[in-house]
gemmi code that builds the backbone of each chain (N, CA, C; Angstrom):
import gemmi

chains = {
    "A": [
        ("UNK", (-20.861, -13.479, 23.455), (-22.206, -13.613, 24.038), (-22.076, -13.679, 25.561)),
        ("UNK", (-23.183, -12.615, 26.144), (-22.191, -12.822, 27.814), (-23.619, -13.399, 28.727)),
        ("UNK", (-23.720, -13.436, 29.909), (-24.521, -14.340, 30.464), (-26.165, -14.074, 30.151)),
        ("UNK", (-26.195, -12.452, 30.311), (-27.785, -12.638, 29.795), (-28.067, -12.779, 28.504)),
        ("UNK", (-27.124, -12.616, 27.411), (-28.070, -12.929, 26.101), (-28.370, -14.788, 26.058)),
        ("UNK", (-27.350, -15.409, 26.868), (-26.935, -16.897, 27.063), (-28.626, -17.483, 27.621)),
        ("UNK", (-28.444, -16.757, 29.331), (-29.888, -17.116, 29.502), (-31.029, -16.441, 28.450)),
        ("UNK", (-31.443, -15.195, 28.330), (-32.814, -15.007, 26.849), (-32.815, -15.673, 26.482)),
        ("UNK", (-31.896, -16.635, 25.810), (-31.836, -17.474, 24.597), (-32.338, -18.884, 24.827)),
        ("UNK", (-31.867, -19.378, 26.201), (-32.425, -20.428, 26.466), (-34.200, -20.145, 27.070)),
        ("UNK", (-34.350, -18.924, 27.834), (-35.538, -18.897, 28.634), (-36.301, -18.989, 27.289)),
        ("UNK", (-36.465, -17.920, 26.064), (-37.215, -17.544, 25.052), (-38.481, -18.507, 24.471)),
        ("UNK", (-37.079, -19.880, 23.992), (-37.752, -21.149, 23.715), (-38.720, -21.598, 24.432)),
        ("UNK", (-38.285, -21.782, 25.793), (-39.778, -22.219, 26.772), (-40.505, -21.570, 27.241)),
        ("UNK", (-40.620, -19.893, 27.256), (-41.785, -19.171, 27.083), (-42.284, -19.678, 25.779)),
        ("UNK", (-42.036, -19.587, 24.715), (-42.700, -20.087, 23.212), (-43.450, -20.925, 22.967)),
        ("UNK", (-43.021, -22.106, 23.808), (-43.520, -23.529, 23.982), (-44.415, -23.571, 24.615)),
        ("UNK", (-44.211, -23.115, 25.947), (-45.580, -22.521, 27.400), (-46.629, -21.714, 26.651)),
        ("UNK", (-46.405, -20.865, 25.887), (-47.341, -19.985, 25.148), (-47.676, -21.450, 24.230)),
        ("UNK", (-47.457, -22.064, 23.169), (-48.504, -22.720, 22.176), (-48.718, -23.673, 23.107)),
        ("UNK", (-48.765, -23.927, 24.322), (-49.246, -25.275, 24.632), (-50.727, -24.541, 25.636)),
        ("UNK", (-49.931, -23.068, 25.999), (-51.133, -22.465, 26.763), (-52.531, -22.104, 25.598)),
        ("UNK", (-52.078, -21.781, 24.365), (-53.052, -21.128, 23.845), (-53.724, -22.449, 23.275)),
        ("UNK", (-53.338, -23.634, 22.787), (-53.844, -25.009, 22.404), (-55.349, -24.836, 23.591)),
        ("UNK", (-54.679, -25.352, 24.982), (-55.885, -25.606, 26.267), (-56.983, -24.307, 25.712)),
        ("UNK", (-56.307, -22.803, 25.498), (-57.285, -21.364, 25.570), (-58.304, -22.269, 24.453)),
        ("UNK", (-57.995, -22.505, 23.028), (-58.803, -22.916, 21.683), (-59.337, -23.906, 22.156)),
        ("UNK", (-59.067, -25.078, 23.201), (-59.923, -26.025, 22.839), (-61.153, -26.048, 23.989)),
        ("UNK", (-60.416, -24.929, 24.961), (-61.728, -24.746, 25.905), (-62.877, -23.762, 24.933)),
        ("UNK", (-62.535, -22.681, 24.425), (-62.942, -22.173, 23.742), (-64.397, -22.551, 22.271)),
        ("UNK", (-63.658, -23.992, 21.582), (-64.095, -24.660, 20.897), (-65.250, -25.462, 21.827)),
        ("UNK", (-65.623, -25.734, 23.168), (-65.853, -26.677, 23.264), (-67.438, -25.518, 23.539)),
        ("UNK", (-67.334, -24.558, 23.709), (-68.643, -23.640, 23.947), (-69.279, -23.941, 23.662)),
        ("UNK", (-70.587, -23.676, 23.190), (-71.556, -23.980, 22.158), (-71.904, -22.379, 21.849)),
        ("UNK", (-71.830, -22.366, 20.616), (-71.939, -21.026, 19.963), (-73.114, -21.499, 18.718)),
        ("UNK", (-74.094, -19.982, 18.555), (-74.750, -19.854, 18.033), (-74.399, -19.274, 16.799)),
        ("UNK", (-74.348, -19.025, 15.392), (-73.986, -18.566, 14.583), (-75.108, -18.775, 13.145)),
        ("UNK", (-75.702, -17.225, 12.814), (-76.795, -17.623, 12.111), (-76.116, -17.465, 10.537)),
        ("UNK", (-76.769, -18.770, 9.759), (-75.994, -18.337, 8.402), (-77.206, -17.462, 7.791)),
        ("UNK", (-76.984, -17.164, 6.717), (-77.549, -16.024, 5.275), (-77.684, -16.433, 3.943)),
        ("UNK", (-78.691, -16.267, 3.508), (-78.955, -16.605, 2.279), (-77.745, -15.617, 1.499)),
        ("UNK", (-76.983, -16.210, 0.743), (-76.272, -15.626, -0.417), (-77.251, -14.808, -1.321)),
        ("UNK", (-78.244, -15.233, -2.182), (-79.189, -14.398, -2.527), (-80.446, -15.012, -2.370)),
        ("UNK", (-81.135, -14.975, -3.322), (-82.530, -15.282, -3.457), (-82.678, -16.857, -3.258)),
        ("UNK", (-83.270, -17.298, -2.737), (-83.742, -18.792, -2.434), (-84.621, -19.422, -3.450)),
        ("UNK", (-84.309, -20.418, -3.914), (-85.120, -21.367, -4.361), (-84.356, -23.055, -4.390)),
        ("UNK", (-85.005, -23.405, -3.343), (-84.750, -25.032, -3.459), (-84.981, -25.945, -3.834)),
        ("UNK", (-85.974, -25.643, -4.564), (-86.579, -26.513, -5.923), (-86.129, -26.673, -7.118)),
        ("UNK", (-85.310, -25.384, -7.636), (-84.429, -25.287, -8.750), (-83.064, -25.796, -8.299)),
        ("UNK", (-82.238, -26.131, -7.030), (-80.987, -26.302, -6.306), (-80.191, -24.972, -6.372)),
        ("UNK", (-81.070, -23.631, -6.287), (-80.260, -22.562, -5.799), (-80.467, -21.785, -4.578)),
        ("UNK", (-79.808, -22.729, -3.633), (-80.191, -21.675, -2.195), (-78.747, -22.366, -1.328)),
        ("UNK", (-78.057, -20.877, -1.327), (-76.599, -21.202, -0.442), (-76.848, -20.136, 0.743)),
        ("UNK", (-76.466, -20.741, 1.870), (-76.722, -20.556, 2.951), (-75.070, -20.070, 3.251)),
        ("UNK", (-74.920, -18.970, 4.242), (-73.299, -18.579, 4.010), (-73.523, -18.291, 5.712)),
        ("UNK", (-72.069, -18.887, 6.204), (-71.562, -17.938, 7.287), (-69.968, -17.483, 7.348)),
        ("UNK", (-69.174, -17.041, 6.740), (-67.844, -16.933, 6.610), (-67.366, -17.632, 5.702)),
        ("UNK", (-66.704, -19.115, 5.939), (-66.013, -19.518, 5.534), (-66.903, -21.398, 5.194)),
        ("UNK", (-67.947, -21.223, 6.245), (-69.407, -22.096, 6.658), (-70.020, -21.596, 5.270)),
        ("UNK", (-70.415, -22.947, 4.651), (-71.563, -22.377, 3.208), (-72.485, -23.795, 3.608)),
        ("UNK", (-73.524, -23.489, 3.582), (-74.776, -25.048, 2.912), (-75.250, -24.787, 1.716)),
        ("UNK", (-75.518, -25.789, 0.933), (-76.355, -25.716, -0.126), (-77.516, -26.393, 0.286)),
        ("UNK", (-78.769, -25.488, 0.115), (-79.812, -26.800, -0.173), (-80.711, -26.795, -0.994)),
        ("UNK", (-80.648, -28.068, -1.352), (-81.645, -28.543, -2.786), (-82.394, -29.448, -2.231)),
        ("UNK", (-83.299, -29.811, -3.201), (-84.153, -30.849, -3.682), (-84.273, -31.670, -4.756)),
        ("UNK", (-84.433, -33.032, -5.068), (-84.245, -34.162, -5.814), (-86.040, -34.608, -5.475)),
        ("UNK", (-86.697, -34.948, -6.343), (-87.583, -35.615, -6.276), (-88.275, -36.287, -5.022)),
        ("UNK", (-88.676, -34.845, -4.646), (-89.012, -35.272, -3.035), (-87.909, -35.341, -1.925)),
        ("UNK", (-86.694, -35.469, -1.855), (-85.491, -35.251, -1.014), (-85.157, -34.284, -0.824)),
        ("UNK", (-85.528, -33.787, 0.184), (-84.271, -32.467, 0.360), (-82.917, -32.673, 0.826)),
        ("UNK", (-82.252, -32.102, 0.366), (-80.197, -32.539, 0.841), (-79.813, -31.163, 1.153)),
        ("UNK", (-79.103, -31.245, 1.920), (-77.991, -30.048, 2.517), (-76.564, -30.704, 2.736)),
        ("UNK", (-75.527, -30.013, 1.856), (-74.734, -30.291, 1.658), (-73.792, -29.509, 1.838)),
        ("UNK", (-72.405, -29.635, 2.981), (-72.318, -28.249, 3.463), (-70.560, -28.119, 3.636)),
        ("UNK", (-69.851, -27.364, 3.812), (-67.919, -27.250, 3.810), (-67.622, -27.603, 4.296)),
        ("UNK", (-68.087, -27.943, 5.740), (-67.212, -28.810, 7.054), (-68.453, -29.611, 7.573)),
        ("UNK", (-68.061, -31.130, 7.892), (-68.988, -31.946, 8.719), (-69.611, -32.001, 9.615)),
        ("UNK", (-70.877, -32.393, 9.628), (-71.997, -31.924, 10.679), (-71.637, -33.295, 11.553)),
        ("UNK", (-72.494, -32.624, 12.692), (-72.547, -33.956, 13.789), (-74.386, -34.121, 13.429)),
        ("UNK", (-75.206, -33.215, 13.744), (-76.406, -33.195, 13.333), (-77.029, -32.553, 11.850)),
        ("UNK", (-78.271, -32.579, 11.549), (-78.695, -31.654, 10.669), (-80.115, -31.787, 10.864)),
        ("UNK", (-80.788, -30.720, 11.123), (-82.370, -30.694, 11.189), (-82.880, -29.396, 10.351)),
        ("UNK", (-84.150, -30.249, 9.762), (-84.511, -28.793, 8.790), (-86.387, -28.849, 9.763)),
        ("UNK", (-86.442, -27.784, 9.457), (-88.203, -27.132, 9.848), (-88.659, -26.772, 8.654)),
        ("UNK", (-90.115, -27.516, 8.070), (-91.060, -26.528, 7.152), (-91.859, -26.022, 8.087)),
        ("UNK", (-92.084, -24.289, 7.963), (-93.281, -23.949, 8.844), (-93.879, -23.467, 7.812)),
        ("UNK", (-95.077, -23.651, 8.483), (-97.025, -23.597, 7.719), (-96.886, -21.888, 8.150)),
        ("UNK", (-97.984, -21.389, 7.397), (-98.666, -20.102, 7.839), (-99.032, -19.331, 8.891)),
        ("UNK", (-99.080, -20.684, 9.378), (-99.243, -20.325, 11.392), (-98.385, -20.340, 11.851)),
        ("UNK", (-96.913, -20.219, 11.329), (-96.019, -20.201, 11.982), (-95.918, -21.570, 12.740)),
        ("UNK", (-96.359, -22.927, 12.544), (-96.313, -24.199, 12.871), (-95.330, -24.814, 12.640)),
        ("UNK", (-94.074, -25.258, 13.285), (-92.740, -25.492, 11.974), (-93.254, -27.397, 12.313)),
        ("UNK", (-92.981, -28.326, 11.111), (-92.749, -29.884, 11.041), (-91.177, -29.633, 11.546)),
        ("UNK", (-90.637, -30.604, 11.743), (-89.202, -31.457, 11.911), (-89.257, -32.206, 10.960)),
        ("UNK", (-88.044, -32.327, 10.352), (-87.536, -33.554, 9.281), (-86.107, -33.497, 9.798)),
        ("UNK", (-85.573, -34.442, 10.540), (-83.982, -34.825, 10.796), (-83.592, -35.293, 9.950)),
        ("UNK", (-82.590, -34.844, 9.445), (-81.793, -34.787, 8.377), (-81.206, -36.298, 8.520)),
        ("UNK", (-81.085, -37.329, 7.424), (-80.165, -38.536, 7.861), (-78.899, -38.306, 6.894)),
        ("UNK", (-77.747, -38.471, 7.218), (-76.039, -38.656, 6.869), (-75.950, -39.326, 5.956)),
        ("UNK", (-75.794, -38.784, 4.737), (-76.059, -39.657, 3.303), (-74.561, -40.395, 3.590)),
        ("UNK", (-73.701, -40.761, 2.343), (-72.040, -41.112, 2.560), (-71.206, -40.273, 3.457)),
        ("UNK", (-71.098, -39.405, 3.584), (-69.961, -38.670, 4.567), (-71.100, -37.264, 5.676)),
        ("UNK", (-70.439, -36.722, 6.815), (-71.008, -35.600, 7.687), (-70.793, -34.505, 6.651)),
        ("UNK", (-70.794, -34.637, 5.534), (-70.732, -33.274, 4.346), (-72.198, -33.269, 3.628)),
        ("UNK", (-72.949, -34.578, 3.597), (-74.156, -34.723, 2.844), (-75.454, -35.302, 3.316)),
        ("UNK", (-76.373, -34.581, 3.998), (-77.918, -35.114, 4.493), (-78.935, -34.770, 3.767)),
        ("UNK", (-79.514, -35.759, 4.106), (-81.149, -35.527, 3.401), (-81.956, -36.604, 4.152)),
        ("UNK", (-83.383, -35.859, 3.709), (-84.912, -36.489, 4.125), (-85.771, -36.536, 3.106)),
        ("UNK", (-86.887, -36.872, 2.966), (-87.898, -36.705, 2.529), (-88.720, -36.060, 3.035)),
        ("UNK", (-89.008, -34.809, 2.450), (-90.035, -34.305, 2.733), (-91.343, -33.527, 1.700)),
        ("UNK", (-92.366, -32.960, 2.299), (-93.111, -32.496, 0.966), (-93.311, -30.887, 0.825)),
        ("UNK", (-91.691, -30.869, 0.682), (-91.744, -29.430, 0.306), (-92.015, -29.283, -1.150)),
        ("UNK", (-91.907, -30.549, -2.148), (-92.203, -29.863, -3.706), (-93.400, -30.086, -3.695)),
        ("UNK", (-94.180, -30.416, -3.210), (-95.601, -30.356, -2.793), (-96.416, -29.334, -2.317)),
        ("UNK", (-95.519, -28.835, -1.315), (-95.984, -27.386, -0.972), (-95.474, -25.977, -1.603)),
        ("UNK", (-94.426, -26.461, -1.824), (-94.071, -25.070, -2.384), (-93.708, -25.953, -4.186)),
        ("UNK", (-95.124, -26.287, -5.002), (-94.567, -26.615, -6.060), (-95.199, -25.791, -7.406)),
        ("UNK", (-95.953, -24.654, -6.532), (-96.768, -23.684, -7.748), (-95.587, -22.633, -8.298)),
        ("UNK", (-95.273, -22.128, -9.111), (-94.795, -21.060, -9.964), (-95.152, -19.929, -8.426)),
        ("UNK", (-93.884, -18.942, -7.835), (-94.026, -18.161, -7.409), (-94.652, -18.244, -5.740)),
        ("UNK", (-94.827, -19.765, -5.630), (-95.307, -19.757, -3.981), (-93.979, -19.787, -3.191)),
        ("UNK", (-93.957, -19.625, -1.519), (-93.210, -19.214, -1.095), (-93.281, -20.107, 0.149)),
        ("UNK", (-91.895, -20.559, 0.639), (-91.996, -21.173, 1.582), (-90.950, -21.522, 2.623)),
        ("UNK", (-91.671, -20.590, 4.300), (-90.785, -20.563, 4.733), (-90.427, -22.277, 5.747)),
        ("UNK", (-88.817, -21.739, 5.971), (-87.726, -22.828, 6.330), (-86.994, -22.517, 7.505)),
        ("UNK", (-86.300, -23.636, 8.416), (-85.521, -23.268, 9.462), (-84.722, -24.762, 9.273)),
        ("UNK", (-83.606, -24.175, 9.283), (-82.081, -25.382, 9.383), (-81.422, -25.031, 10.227)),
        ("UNK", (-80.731, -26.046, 11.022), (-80.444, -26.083, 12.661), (-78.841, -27.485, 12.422)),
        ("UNK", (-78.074, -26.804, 11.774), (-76.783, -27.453, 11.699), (-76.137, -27.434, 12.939)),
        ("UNK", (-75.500, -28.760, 13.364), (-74.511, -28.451, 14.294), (-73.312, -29.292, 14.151)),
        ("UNK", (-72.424, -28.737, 14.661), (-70.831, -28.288, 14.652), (-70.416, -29.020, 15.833)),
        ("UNK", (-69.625, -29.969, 16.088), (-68.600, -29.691, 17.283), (-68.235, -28.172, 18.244)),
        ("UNK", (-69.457, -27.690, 19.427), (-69.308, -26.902, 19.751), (-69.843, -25.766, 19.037)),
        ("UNK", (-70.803, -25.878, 18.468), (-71.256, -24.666, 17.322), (-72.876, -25.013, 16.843)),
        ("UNK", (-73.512, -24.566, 16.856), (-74.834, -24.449, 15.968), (-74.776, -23.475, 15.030)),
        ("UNK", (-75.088, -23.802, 14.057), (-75.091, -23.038, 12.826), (-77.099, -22.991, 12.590)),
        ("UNK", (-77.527, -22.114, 12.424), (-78.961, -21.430, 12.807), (-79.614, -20.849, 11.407)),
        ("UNK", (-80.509, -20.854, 10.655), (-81.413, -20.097, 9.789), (-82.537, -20.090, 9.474)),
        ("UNK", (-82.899, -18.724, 9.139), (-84.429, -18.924, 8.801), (-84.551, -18.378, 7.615)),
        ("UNK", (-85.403, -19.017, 6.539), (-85.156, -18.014, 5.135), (-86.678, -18.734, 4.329)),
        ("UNK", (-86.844, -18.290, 3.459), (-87.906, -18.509, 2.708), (-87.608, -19.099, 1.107)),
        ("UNK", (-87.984, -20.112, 0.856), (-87.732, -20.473, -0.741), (-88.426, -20.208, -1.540)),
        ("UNK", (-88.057, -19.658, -2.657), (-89.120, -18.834, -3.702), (-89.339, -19.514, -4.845)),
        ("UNK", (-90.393, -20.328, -5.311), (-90.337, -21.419, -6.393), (-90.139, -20.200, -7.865)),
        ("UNK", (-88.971, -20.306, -8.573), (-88.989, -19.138, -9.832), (-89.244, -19.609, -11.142)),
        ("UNK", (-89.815, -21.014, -10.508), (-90.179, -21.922, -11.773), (-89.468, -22.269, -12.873)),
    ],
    "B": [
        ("UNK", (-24.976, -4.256, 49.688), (-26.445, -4.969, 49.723), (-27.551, -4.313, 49.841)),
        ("UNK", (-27.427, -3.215, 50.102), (-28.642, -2.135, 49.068), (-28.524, -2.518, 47.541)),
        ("UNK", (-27.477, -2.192, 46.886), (-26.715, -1.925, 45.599), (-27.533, -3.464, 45.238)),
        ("UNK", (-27.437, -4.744, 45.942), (-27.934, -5.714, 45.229), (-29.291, -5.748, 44.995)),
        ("UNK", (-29.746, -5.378, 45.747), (-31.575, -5.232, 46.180), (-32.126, -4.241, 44.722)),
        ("UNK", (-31.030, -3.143, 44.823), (-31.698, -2.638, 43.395), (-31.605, -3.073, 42.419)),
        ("UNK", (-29.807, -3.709, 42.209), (-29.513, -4.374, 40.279), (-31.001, -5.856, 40.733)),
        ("UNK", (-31.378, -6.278, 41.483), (-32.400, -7.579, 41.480), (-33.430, -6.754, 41.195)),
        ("UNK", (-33.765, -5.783, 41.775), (-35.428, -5.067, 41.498), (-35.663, -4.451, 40.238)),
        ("UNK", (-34.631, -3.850, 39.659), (-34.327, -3.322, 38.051), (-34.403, -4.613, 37.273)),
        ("UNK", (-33.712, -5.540, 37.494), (-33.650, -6.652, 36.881), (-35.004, -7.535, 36.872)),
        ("UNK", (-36.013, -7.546, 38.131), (-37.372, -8.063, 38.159), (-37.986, -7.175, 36.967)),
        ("UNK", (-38.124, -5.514, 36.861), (-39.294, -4.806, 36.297), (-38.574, -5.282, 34.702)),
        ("UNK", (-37.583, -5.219, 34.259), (-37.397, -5.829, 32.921), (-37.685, -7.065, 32.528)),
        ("UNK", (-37.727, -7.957, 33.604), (-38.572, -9.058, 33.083), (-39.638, -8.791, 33.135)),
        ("UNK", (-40.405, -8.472, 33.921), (-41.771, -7.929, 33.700), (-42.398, -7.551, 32.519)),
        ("UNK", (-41.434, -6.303, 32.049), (-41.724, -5.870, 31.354), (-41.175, -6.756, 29.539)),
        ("UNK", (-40.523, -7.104, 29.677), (-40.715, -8.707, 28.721), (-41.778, -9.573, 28.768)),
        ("UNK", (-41.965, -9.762, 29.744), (-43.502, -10.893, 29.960), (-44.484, -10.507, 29.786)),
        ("UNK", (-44.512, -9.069, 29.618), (-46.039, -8.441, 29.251), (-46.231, -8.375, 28.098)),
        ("UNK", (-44.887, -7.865, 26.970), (-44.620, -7.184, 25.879), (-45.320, -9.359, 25.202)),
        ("UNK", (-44.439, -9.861, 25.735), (-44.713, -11.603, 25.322), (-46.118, -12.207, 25.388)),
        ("UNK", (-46.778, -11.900, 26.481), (-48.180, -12.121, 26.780), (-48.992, -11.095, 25.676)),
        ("UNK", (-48.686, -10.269, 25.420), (-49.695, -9.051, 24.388), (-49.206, -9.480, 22.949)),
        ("UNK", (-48.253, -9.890, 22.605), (-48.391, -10.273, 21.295), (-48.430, -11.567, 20.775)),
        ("UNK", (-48.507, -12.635, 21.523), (-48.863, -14.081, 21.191), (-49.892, -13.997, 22.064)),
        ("UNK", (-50.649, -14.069, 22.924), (-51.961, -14.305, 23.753), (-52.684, -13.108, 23.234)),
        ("UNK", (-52.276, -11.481, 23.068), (-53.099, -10.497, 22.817), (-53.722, -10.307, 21.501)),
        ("UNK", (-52.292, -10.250, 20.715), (-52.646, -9.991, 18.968), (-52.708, -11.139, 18.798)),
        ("UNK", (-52.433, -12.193, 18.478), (-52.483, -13.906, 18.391), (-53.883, -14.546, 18.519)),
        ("UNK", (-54.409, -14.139, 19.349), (-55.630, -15.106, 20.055), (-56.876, -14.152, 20.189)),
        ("UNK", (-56.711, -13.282, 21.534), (-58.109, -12.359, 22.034), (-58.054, -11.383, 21.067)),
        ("UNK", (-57.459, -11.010, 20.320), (-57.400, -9.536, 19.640), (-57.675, -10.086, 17.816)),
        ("UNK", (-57.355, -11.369, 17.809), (-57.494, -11.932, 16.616), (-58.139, -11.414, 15.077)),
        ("UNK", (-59.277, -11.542, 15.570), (-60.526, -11.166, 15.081), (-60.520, -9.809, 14.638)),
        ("UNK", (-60.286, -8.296, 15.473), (-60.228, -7.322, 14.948), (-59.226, -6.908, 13.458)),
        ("UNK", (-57.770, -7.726, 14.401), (-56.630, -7.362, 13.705), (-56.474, -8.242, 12.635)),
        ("UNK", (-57.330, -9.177, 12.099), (-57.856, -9.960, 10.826), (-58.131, -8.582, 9.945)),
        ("UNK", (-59.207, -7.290, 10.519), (-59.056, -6.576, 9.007), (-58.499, -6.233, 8.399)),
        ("UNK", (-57.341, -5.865, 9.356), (-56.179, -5.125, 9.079), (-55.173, -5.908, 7.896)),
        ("UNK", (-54.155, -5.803, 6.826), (-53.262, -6.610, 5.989), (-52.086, -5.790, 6.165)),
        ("UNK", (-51.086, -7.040, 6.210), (-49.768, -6.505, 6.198), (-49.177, -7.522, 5.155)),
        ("UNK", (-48.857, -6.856, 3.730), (-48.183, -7.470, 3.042), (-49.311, -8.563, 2.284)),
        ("UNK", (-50.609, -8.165, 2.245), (-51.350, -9.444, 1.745), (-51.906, -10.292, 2.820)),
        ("UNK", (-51.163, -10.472, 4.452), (-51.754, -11.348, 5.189), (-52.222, -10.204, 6.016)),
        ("UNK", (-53.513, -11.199, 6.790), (-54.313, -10.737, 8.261), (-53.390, -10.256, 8.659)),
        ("UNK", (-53.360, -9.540, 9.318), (-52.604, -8.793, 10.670), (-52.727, -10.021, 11.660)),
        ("UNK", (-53.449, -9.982, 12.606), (-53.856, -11.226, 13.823), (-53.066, -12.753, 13.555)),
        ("UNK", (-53.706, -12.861, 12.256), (-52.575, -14.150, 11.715), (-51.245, -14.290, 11.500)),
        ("UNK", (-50.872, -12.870, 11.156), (-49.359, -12.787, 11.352), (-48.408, -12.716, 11.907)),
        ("UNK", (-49.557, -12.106, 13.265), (-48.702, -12.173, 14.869), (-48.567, -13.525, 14.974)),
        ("UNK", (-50.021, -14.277, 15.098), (-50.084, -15.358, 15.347), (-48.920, -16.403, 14.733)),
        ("UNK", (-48.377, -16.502, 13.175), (-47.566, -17.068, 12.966), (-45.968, -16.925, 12.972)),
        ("UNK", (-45.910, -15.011, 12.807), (-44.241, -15.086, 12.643), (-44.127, -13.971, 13.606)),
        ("UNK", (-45.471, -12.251, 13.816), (-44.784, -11.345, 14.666), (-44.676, -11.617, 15.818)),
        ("UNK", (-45.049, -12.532, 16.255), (-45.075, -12.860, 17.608), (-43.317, -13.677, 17.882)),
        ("UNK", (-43.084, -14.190, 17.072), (-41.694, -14.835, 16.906), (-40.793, -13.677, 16.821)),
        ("UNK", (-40.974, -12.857, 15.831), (-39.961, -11.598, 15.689), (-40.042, -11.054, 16.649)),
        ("UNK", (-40.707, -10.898, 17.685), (-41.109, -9.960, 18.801), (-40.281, -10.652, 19.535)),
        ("UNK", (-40.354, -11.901, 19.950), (-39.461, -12.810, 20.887), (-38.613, -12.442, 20.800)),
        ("UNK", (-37.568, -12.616, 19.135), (-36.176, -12.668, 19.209), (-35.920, -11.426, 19.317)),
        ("UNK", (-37.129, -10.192, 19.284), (-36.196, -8.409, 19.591), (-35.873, -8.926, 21.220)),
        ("UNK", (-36.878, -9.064, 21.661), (-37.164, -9.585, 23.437), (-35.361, -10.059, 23.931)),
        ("UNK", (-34.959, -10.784, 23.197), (-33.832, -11.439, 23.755), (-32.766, -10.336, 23.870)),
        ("UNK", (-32.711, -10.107, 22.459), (-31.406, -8.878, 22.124), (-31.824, -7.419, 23.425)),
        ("UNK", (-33.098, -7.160, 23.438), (-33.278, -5.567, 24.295), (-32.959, -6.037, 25.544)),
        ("UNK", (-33.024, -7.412, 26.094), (-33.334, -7.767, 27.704), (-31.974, -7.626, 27.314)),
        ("UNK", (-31.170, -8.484, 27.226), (-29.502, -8.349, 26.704), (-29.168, -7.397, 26.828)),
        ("UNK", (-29.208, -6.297, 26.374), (-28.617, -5.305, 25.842), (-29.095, -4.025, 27.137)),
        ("UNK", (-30.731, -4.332, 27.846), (-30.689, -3.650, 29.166), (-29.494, -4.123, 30.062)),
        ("UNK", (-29.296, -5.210, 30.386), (-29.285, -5.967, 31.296), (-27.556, -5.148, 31.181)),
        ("UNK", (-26.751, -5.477, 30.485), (-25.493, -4.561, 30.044), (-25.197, -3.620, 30.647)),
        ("UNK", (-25.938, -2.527, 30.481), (-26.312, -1.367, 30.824), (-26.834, -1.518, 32.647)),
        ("UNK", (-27.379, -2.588, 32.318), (-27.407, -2.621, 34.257), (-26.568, -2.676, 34.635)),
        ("UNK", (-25.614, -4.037, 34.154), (-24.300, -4.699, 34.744), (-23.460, -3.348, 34.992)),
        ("UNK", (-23.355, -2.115, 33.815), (-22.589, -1.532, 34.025), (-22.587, -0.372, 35.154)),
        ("UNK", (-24.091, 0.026, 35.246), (-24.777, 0.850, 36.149), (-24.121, 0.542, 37.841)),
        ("UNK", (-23.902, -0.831, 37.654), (-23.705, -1.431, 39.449), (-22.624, -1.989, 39.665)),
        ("UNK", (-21.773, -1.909, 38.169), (-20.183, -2.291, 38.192), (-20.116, -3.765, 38.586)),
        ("UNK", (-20.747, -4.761, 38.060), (-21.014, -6.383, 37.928), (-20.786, -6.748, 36.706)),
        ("UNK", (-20.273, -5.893, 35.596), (-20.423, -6.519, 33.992), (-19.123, -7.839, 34.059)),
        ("UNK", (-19.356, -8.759, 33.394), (-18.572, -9.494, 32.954), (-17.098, -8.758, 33.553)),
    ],
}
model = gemmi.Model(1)
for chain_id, residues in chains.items():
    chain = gemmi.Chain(chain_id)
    for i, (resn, *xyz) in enumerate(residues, 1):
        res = gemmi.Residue()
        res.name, res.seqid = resn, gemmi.SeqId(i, " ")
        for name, pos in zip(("N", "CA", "C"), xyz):
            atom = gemmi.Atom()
            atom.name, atom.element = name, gemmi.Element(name[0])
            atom.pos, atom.b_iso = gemmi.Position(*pos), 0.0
            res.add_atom(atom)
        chain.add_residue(res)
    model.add_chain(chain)
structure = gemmi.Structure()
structure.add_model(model)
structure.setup_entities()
């Protein structure tokens, strides 16, 4: 082994090291953004029956309803959770979501089985998850399928 | 001392040219390029992830052996080898 493979060998390691300690600072400046990211109904909505999954990658919510509660229950822990019922006029309410046992499970009370509790009425929604550095964003409509 | 000025200036553009090849596949494919080279599979894994965990390592250790193995070829070019 003659002098330059001697030095590569030693330099290599602390480029390696300089690189994961550089790209650590790149991710956590990165992470600290605030990014918008809208999730998607998986399919058809209904939150009255507990079938409405909300998808963004690897990001899923579920949200249901319990006897007047709505819960969103979701893969990675929220710091916040806010849901919107909007009226016809495009009027949205606020209901802030409160942190049931863990940042995986919120709910409120609200009177969405009230409003949307006829066979076939429709009712639109906006959920406003946020992330460490992330908002997670949707708008979708729940379809009572009775 | 011409003769040195060049084996040092040959010897700068190969590091260079190591530090770029090093910067493009742990900072390039690794990190900024991530995302694309996720569609891509090699062997079952992401592409991007694979730089990120091992090609970027294999890339290093070619890095050592080619700088080596220029550098030789310099030594011998300017009559400095070992």
């Amino acid at each position: 082994m003659n002098r330059h493979t001697k030095l590569a060998i030693l330099i290599a390691p602390i480029l390696a090291i300089g690189g994961y300690i550089a790209s650590d600072f790149y991710l956590a400046h990165d992470a600290e953004q605030t990014k918008f990211i809208q999730l998607t109904t998986e399919s058809s909505c209904d939150v009255l029956a507990g079938k409405c999954v909300l998808s963004s990658g690897e990001f899923k919510a579920n949200v249901y309803d319990e006897n007047g509660v709505t819960h969103v229950n979701t893969t990675f822990p929220l710091d916040t959770a806010t849901l919107f019922l909007v009226d016809s006029s495009d009027v949205a309410t606020v209901y802030p979501l409160q942190m049931s046992d863990s940042p995986y499970y919120w709910f409120n009370k609200t009177p969405l089985r009230e409003l949307n509790g006829t066979q076939g009425d429709s009712q639109k929604m906006r959920l406003v998850l946020q992330i460490k550095g992330g908002q997670y964003i949707s708008e979708f409509y729940t379809q009572n399928g009775g | 001392m011409e003769n040195n000025a060049n084996y040092w200036r040959e010897n700068l553009r190969l590091i260079l040219i190591c530090l770029v090849i090093w910067f493009v596949v742990s900072f390039g494919f690794g990190l900024l390029l991530v995302e694309p080279l996720n569609e891509i599979r090699l062997g079952g894994y992401k592409l991007g992830f694979w730089f990120a965990q091992q090609g970027s390592i294999y890339t290093f250790v070619a890095l050592v052996f080619w700088y080596s193995s220029q550098m030789n070829k310099l030594d011998k070019k300017y009559n400095v080898e070992e």
